[in-house]
C-alpha positions in Angstrom: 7.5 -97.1 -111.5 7.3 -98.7 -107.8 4.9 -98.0 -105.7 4.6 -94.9 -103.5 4.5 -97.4 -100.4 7.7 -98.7 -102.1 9.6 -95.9 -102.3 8.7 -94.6 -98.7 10.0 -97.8 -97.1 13.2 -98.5 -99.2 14.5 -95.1 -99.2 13.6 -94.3 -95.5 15.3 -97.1 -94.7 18.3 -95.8 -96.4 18.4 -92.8 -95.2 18.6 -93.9 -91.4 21.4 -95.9 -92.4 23.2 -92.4 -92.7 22.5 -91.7 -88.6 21.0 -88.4 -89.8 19.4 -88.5 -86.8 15.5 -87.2 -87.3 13.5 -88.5 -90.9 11.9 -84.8 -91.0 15.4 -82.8 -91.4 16.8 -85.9 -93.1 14.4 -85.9 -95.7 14.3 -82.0 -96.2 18.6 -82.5 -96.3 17.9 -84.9 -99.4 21.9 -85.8 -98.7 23.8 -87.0 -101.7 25.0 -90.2 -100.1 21.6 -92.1 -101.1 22.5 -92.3 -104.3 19.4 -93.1 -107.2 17.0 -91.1 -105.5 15.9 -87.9 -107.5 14.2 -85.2 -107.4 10.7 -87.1 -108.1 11.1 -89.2 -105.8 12.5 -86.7 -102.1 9.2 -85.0 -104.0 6.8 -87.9 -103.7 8.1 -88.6 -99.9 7.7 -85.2 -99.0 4.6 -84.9 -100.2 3.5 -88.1 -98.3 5.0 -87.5 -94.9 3.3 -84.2 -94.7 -0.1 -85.8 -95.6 0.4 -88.4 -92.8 -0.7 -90.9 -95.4 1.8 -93.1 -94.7 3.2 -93.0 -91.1 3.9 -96.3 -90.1 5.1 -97.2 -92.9 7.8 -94.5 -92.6 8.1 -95.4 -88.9 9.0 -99.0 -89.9 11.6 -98.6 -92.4 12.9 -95.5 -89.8 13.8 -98.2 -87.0 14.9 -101.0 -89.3 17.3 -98.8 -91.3 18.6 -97.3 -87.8 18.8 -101.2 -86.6 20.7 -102.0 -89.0 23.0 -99.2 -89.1 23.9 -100.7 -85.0 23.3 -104.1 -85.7 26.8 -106.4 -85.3 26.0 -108.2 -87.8 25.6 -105.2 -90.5 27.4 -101.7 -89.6 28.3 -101.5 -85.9 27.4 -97.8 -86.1 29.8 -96.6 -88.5 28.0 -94.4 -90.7 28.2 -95.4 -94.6 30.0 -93.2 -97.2 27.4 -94.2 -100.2 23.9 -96.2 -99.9 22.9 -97.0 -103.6 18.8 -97.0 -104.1 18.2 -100.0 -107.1 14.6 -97.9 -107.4 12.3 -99.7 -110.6 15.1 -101.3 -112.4 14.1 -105.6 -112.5 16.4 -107.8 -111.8 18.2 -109.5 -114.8 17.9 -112.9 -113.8 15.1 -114.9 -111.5 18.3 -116.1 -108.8 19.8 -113.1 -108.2 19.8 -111.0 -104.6 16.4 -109.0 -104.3 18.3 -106.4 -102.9 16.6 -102.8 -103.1 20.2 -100.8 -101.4 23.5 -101.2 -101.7 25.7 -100.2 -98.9 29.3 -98.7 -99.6 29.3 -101.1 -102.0 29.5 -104.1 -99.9 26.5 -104.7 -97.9 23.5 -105.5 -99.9 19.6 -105.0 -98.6 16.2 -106.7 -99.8 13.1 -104.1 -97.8 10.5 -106.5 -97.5 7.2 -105.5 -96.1 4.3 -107.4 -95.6 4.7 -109.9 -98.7 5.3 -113.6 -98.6 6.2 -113.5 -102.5 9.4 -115.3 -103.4 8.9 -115.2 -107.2 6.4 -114.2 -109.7 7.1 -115.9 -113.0 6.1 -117.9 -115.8 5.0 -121.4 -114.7 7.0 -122.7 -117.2 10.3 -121.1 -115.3 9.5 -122.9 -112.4 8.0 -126.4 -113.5 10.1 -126.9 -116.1 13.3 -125.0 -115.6 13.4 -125.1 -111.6 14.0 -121.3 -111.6 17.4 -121.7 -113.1 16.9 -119.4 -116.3 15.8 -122.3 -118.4 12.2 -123.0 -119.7 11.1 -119.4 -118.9 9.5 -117.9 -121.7 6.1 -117.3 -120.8 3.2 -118.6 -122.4 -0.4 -120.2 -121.9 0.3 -122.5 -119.8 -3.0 -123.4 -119.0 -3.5 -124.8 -122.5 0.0 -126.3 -122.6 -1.1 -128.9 -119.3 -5.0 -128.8 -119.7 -6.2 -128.3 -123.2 -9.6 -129.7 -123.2 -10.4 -128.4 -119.7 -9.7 -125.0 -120.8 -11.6 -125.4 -123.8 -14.7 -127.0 -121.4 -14.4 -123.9 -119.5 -14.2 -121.6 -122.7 -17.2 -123.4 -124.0 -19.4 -122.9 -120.6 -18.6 -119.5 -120.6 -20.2 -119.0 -124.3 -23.3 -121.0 -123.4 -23.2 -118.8 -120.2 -23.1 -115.4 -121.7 -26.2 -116.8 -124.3 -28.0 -118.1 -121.6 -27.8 -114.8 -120.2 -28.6 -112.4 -123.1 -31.8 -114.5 -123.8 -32.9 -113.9 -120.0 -32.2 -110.4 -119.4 -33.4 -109.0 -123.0 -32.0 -106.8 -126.1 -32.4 -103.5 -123.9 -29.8 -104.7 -121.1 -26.9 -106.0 -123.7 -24.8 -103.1 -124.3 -21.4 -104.1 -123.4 -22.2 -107.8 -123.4 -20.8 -109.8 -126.2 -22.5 -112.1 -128.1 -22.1 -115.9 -128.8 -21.6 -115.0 -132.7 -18.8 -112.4 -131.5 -16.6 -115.1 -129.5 -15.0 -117.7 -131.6 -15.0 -121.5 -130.9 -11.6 -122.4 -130.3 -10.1 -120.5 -127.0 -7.2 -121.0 -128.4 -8.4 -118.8 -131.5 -9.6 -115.9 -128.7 -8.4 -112.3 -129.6 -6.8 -110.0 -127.3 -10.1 -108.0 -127.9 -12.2 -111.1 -126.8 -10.2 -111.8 -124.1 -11.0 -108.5 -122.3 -14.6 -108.3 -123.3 -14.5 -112.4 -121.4 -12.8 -110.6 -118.1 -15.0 -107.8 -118.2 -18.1 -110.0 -118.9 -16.8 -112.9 -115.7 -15.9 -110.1 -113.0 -14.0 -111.3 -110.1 -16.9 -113.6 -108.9 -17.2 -116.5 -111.3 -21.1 -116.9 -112.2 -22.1 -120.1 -110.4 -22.9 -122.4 -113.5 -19.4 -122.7 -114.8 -18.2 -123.3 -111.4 -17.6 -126.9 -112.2 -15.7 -126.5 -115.2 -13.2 -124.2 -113.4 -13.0 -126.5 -110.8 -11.8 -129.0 -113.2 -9.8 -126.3 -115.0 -7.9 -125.8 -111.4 -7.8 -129.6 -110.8 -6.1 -130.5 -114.0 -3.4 -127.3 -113.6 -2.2 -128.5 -110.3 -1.7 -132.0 -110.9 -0.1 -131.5 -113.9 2.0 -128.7 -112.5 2.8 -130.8 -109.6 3.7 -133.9 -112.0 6.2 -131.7 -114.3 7.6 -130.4 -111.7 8.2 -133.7 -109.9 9.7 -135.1 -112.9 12.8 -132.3 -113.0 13.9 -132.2 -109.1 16.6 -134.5 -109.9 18.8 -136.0 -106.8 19.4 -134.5 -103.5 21.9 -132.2 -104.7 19.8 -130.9 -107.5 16.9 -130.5 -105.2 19.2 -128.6 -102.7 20.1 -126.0 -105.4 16.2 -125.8 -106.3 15.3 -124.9 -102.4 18.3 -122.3 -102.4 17.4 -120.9 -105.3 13.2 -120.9 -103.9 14.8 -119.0 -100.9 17.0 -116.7 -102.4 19.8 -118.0 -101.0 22.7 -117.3 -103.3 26.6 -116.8 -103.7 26.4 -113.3 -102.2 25.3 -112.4 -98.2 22.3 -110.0 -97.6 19.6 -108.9 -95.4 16.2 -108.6 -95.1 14.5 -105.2 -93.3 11.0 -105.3 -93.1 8.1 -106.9 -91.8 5.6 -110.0 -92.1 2.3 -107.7 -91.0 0.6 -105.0 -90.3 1.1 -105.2 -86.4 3.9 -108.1 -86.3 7.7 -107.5 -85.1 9.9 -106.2 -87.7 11.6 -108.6 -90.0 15.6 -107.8 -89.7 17.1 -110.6 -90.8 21.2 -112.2 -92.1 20.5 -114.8 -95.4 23.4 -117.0 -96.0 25.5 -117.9 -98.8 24.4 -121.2 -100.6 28.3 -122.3 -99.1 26.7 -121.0 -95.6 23.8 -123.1 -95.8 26.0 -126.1 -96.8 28.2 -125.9 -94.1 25.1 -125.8 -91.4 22.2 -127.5 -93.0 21.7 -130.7 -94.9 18.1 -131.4 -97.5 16.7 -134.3 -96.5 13.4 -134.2 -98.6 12.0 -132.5 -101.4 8.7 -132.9 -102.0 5.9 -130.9 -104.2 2.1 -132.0 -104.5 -1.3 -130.3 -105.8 -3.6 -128.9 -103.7 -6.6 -127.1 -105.9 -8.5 -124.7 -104.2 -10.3 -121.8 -105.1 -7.4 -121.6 -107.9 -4.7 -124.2 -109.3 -2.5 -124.8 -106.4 1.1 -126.8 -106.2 2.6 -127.4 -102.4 6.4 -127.9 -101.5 8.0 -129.2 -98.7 11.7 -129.3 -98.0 13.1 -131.2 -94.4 16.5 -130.1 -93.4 18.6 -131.5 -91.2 20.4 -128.9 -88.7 23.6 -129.8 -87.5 24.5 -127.4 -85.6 21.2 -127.5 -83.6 21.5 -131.4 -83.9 17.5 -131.0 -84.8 15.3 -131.6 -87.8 13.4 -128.6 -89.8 10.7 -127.7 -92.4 10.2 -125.5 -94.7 6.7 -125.0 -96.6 5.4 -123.2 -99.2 3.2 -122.9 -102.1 2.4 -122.2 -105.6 -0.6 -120.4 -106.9 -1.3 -120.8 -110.8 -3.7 -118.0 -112.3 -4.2 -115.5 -115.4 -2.2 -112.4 -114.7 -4.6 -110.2 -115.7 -7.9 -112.1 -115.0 -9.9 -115.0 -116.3 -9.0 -115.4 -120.0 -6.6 -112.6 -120.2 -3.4 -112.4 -119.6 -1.0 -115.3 -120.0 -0.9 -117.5 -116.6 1.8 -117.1 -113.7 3.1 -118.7 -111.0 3.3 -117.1 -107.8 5.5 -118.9 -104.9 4.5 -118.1 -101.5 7.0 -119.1 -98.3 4.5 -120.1 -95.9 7.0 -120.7 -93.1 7.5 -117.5 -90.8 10.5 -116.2 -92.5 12.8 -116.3 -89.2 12.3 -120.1 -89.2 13.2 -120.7 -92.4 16.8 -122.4 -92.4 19.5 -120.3 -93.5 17.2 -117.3 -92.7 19.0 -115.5 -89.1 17.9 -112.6 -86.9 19.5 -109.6 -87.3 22.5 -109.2 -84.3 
C-alpha cells in the first residue's frame, strides 16, 4: 500500500485538476471523475487534512495540480471528464512512464516529490541488462562480483561477535548469537542467520570490520562499474541506455512535484525518445566507481544541444547495498539523477 504522504500528494493533485475550486469541499465532494480512489483512501485524506499533519504537502500537490490544469502545455483550463488514480499497482516493466494519473485518457502524470530515485532494481538489471528487461532477476550480487571480499567480511563479523561475547560476559548474551550458531560459508547463511547478523551489526558498523567493508564496497563498485562498461555498446546503444535512465520513452508526460522541502515546485514536459532525437545528440557515455561509505558507480552523459547550439551534462549515480540491511536482503541498485531535474536535457518547464 503507498504511503499516506503518497496518496495525499497524487490524489490532491488530481483532484485540482477537476477546477473544484477549494481542496476542503473537493475532498468532502469525493467526485466520481478521479477514478481508483476509494473509500479507504477519501478516508485516509480526510482524516489527515483535519489533523493538519500534512499541510504542505497538500498545499503542494493543490497548486501543481491547479498549474497544470492552466498550463498550455497540459490542459489550457478545460476541465477533464475522467482523471484515473494508478494508486499501489507497479509498473510491469522497469522503462515504462512512472505515471501515477491518467488524464481523459491522454495526458499522463508522474507526482514526484522530494526524491531523486530514477530506479530501484536488481544490480543485475542495470549492469548487465542496461535496464532493458534483460539480466533482471535479482540475486546476490555481492557474491556474484566479490566472493572472497564478502566472505572476508562474513568472516570479521564471526571473529567480531566472539570477540565480543568473551568481553562482555554470559549474563549480557541473550540475543547475541554465537560463533557455533553462524556457519562458515556466507554463502551457506540462513535467512534466520541473516537477521540475527543485521540485528547483531545495527546501522553503525562496529569499527573493527571497517576495513573489510571497505574492501567489500571497493570491490562492488569497480566491478559494477567494469560490467557495466563492458555492455554500453556504440553511441546509439548508449543513447537508448540514457533515455531509458531518464525515463524518457515513446509516450509524452509530466512531472508535478518538487526537488525539496522549501525548493520551487517541479512542473515539468518529458519528451518522447523521437523528441529528444530531434533536439539533442549523446556525445559521451561514461560510468566509473566511486566507493564511499557504500559501493558506488558514477554516470555521465554530454549532450549536444542543437537547438541551443551549446553543450550539456547530465550526472548521476548508483548506490549498491543490501535491501534490508547488512547480510539480509538480496543487494539493489538505486540510481540517483544528480542533475537538478529542470536541466536535465529533454526535461522542460511546464508552460
Amino acid at each position: 500500500m503507498p504511503s499516506l504522504r503518497t496518496e495525499v500528494t497524487e490524489i490532491t493533485t488530481g483532484l485540482a485538476m477537476l477546477g473544484l475550486g477549494d481542496l476542503d469541499w473537493a475532498l468532502a465532494a469525493r467526485p466520481p471523475e478521479l477514478l481508483g480512489v476509494g473509500e479507504p483512501e477519501w478516508d485516509r485524506l480526510t482524516t489527515a487534512r483535519d489533523a493538519g499533519t500534512h499541510t504542505a504537502d497538500f498545499a503542494r500537490a493543490w497548486d501543481n495540480g491547479l498549474a497544470f490544469l492552466r498550463a498550455a502545455d497540459a490542459l489550457r483550463s478545460r476541465v477533464p471528464a475522467r482523471i484515473e488514480w494508478k494508486g499501489p499497482d507497479r509498473l510491469p516493466l522497469v522503462s515504462d512512464v512512472p505515471a501515477d494519473l491518467r488524464v481523459d485518457r491522454v495526458y499522463l502524470v508522474s507526482c514526484k516529490y522530494l526524491s531523486k530515485v530514477l530506479h530501484n532494481l536488481a544490480p543485475a538489471g542495470l549492469f548487465d541488462g542496461g535496464l532493458s528487461g534483460s539480466a533482471a532477476k535479482a540475486g546476490d550480487w555481492f557474491a556474484s562480483v566479490a566472493p572472497t571480499e564478502l566472505q572476508a567480511l562474513y568472516d570479521a563479523t564471526r571473529h567480531e561477535i566472539g570477540t565480543t561475547r568473551r568481553e562482555i560476559g554470559e549474563a549480557a548474551l541473550l540475543g547475541m548469537p554465537s560463533v557455533a550458531e553462524l556457519p562458515e560459508r556466507v554463502g551457506d547463511l540462513a535467512r534466520s542467520g541473516r537477521e540475527v547478523l543485521k540485528a547483531t551489526l545495527g546501522r553503525t558498523l562496529p569499527v573493527p570490520l571497517a576495513e573489510a567493508y571497505g574492501g567489500l564496497t571497493r570491490a562492488v563498485a569497480e566491478r559494477s562499474a567494469d560490467r557495466w562498461s563492458a555492455t554500453l555498446g556504440d553511441r546509439a546503444e548508449k543513447e537508448r541506455l540514457l533515455w531509458r535512465l531518464l525515463r524518457v520513452g515513446g509516450a509524452p508526460y509530466f512531472v508535478l512535484g518538487a526537488s525539496a522541502a522549501t525548493a520551487p515546485p517541479m512542473r515539468l514536459r518529458i519528451d518522447t525518445a523521437w523528441d529528444w532525437q530531434q533536439r539533442y545528440r549523446l556525445t559521451a557515455f561514461e560510468v566509473w566507481p566511486e566507493p564511499a561509505g557504500q559501493a558506488v558507480v558514477r554516470w555521465q552523459a554530454n549532450v549536444t544541444d542543437r537547438e541551443a547550439g551549446e553543450d550539456r551534462s547530465v550526472r548521476g549515480h548508483v548506490e549498491i547495498r543490501w535491501s534490508h540491511g547488512r547480510f539480509s536482503g538480496n543487494p539493489e541498485a538505486k540510481v540517483y539523477l544528480d542533475t537538478p531535474h529542470a536541466s536535465v536535457p529533454g526535461y522542460h518547464p511546464l508552460l
